[in-house]
N, C-alpha and C positions, 0 to 999 in steps of 0.2 A: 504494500500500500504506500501509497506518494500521498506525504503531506505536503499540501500547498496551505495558504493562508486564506483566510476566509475573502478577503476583498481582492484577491486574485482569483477565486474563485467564481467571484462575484461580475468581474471584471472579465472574465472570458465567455460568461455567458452572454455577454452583449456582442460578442466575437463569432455566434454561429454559423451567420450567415456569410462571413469574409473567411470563412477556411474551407478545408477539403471535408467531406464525411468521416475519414478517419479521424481529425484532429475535432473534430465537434463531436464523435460520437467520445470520444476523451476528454472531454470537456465536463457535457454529463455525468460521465462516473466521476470524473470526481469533485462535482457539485452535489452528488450523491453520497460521496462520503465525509463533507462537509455536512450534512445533515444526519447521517449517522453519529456524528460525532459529539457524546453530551458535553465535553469540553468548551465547543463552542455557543457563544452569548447566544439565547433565542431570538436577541435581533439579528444577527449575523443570516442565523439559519432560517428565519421568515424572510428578510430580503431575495437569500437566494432559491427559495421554495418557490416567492412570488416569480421570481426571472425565468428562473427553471421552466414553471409551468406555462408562464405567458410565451414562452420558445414551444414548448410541444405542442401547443395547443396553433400556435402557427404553421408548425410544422404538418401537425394534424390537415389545416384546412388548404395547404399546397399539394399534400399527398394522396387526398382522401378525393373518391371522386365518388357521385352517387351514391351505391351497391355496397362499396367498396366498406372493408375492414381494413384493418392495419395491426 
């Protein structure tokens, strides 16, 4: 497991869209494990919950067509 800091954490989820799929799907995990982490402040890990989820839920509505699951 790769500790990074929570506001670099934070800070690369704003970064989804400007990299390749491997480096965002890297991204995720480990803003994933920023959130597993009880160490870190519950503001830290609500911020990057919020970012998180407003990135998949985009993700969601570019990927997702009709019918379609994911």
């Amino acid at each position: 497991m790769t500790t990074i800091s929570p506001q670099l954490a934070y800070t690369n989820l704003k970064l989804l869209d400007d990299v390749n799929a491997s480096s965002s799907a890297r991204y995720r995990e480990l803003a994933q494990e920023i959130l597993a982490d009880p160490q870190v402040s519950l503001g830290w890990r609500q911020a990057i919950a919020d970012r998180l989820n407003h990135a998949n839920n985009l993700l969601t509505m570019r990927t997702v067509h009709g019918d379609d699951s994911y």
